[in-house]
C-alpha positions in Angstrom: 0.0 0.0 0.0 2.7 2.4 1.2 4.7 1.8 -2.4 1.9 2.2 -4.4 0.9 5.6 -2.2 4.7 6.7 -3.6 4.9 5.3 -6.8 2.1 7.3 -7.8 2.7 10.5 -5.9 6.8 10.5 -7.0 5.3 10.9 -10.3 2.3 13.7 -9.7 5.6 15.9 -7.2 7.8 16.0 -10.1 4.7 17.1 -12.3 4.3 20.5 -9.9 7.9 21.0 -10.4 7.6 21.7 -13.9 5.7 24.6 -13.2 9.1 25.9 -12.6 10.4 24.1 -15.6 10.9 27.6 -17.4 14.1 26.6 -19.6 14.3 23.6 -22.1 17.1 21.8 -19.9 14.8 22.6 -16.7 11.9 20.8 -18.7 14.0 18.0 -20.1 15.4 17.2 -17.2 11.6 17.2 -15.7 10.9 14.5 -18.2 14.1 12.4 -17.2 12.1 12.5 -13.9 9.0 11.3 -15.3 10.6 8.5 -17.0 12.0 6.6 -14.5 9.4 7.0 -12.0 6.5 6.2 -14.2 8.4 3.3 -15.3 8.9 1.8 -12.1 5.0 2.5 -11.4 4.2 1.0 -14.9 6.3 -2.2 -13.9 4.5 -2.6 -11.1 1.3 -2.6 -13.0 2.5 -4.9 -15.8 1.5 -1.6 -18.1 4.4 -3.1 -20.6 3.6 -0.8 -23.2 4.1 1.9 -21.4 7.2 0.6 -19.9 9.1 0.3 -23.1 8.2 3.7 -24.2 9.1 5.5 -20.9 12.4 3.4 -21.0 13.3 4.5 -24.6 12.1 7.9 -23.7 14.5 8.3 -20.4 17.3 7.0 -22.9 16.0 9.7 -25.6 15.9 12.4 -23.0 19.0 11.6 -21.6 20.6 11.8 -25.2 19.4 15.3 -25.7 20.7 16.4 -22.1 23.8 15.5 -22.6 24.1 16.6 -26.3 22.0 19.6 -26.3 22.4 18.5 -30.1 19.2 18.1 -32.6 19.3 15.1 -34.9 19.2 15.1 -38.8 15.3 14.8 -39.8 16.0 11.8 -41.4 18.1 9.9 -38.9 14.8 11.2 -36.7 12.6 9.0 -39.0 14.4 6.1 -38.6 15.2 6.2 -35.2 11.7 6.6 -34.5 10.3 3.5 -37.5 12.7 1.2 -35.5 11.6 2.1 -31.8 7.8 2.0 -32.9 8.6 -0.9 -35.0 10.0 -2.7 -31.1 7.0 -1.6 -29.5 5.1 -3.6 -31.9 6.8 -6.4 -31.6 6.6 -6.3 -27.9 2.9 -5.8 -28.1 2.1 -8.6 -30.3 4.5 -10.7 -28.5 2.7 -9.6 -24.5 -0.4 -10.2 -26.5 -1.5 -6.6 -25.9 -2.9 -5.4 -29.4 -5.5 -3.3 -28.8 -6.5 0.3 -29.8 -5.5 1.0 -26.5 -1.7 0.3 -27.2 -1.7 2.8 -29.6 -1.5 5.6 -27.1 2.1 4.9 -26.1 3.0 4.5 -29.6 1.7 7.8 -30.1 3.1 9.0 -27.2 6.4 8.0 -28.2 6.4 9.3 -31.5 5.7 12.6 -30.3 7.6 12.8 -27.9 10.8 11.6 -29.5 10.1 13.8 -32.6 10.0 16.8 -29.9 13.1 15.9 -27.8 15.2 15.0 -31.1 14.4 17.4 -34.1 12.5 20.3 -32.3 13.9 23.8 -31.0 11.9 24.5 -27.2 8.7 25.8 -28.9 8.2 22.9 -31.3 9.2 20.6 -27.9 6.6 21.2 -25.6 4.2 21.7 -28.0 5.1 17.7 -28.6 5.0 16.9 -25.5 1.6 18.6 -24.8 -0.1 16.4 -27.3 2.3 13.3 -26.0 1.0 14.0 -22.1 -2.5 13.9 -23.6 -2.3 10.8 -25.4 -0.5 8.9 -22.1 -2.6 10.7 -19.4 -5.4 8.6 -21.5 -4.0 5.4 -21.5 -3.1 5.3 -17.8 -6.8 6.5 -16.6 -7.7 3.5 -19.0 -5.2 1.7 -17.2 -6.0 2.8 -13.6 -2.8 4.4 -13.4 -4.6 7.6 -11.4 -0.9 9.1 -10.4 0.4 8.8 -14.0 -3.0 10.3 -15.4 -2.2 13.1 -13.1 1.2 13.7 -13.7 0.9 14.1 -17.5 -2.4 16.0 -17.3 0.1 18.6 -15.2 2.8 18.3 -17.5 0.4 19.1 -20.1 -0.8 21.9 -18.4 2.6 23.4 -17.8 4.1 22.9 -21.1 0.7 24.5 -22.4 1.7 27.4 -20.2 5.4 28.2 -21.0 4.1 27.4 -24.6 1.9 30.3 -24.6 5.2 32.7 -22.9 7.1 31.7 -25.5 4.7 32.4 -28.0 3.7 35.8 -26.5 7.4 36.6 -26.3 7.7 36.1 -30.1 4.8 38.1 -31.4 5.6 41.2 -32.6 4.3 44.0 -30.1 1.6 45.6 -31.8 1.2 49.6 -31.2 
């Protein structure tokens, strides 16, 4: 009781610290977070779906922190065919091919696009749509502190989304 109590909570605390998460390294390193804590909740669960892509993410993630380097759009593509191509294969082989599998996928996609070939703006716009899609499949999932945690982490990129964007319109007199 007691581990599941902080294996959902961990999850949902570093979610309110991205309200802080005002910098791309802040938010990236948010994410890092994320990953291995919803991970270890998603083991737990037997979620493995969502286990793979948080793994791959956390590796992702890390290789853009320690980089701070873009990738070429078309090593992107194929770095992404092959990952989403393994999470296929793990779901046919776990037996888990539903429409409900889909949402990691998708998850993944985005969220790899974002971290690998996308400046800040084009980032957490990724990962807004990416939170969305996995806050989904863990409610499905009755994964109530991951549902949470990406709802916030939504929320805040949404937030430092729209102060990037107001920070890059021209001022109009």
């Amino acid at each position: 009781m007691l581990v599941d109590v902080f294996m959902h909570g961990l999850p949902v605390v570093i979610a309110v610290l991205s309200f802080w998460s005002n910098t791309e390294r802040k938010v990236l390193l948010l994410n890092l977070g994320l990953c291995i804590t919803i991970s270890i909740s998603l083991v737990l669960q037997e979620a493995w779906s969502g286990v793979l892509v948080m793994c791959v993410a956390g590796l992702s993630t890390s290789y853009r922190l320690i980089t701070n380097k873009l990738v070429d759009p078309r090593l992107t593509g194929v770095f992404i065919v092959l990952m989403t191509s393994l999470i296929g294969y793990i779901n046919i082989q776990t037996g888990k091919t539903s429409w409900l599998e889909i949402l990691p996928v998708m998850t993944f996609i985005l969220y790899r696009f974002g971290e690998l070939y996308c400046r800040e703006a084009g980032l957490r716009l990724c990962m807004i749509t990416g939170s969305v899609c996995f806050a989904s499949y863990a409610l499905v999932n009755h994964s109530w502190g991951v549902a949470a945690t990406e709802s916030l982490f939504a929320l805040t990129n949404a937030f430092y989304l729209a102060r990037l964007q107001r920070r890059t319109r021209p001022a109009t007199v």
